[in-house]
N, C-alpha and C positions, 0 to 999 in steps of 0.2 A: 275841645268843647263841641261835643252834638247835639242839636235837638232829636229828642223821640219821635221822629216821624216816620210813620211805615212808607215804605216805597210803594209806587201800583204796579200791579203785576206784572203791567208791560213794561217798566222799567225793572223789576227783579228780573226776568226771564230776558231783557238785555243785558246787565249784568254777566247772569249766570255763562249766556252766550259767550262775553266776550272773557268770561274766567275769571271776573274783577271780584274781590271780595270787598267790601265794605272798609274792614280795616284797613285794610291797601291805601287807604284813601283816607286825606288829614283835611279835616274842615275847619273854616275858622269864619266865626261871622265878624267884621270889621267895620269901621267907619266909613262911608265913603268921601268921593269928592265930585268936584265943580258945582253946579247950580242948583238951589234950593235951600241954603238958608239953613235958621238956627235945626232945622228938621233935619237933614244931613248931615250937622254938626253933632245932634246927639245921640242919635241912633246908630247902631250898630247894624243897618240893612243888608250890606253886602255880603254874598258869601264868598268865601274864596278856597277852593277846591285842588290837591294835590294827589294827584297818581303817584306811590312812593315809587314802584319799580321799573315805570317809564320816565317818572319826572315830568307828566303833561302836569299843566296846570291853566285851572278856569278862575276867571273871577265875574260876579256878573252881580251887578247893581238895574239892571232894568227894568224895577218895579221898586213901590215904597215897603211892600210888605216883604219881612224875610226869609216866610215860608215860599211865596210865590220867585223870590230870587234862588230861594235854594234846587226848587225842581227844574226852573232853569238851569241852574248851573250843573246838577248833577245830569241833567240830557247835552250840554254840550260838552260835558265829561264823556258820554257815550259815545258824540259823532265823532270828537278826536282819537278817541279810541279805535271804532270802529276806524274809518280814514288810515289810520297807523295800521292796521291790520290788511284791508284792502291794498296800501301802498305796498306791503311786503309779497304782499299775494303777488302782486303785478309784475313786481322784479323777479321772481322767482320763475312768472312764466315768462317772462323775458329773455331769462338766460336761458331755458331750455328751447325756446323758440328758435336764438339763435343757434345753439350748438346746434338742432336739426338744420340751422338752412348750410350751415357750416360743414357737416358733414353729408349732403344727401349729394344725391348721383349728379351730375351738371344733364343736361338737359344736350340733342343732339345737336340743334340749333348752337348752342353754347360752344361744344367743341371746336365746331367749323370756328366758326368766327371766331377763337383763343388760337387757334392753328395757323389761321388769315391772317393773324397781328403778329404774329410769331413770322411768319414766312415774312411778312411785309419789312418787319426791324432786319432778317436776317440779311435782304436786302440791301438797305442802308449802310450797314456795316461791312458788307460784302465791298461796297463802293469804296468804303476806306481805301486810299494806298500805305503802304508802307514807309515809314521816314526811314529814310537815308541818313544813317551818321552821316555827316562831314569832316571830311578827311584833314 
């Protein structure tokens, strides 16, 4: 069940942005709950909004009217989209960040002192004596 309401452009052109089609997306206006009486009881104000191919889902009653609930819900369908997309971006430079700090030169400072803790253990070990079976 949709209503005919055109989107504004700035929400088609986020949309478009994030690749979301319309269809993608299952609307259903519904009852809501808690406080307000036989008016909540019989109206259908709420929208509730599903991303089929990520599975976000919005729901949003924040207003009495169910056009004004629907442009909410279909912009916090956008920011969890967008959100979902920035978090992926993030990881992705993430891992490349590491592999560069993983593979780049060590630094000369660096050397000395991995050589210093090297000589210092070989040290210690050096001090070991040997066990003696007994006889």
């Amino acid at each position: 069940m949709t209503l005919n309401m055109d989107f504004s452009p700035a929400m088609l052109s986020r949309l478009q942005r994030l690749g979301v089609s319309v269809s993608d997306v299952d609307e259903k206006f519904i009852r809501g709950h808690g406080p307000g009486g036989q008016k909540i009881n019989k109206t259908s104000s709420t929208v509730w909004l599903r991303h089929r191919p990520t599975g976000i889902e919005v729901r949003c009653q924040a207003e009495r009217a169910q056009v004004a609930n629907r442009e909410i819900a279909w912009e916090l369908l956008c920011a969890k989209l967008e959100a979902r997309v920035r978090f992926a971006a993030d990881a992705a430079r993430d891992v490349r960040e590491k592999a560069r700090r993983q593979t780049r030169q060590k630094s000369r400072g660096q050397k000395v002192r991995m050589i210093q803790a090297k000589q210092h253990r070989a040290k210690h070990k050096a001090r070991r004596g040997r066990v003696e079976p007994e006889a």
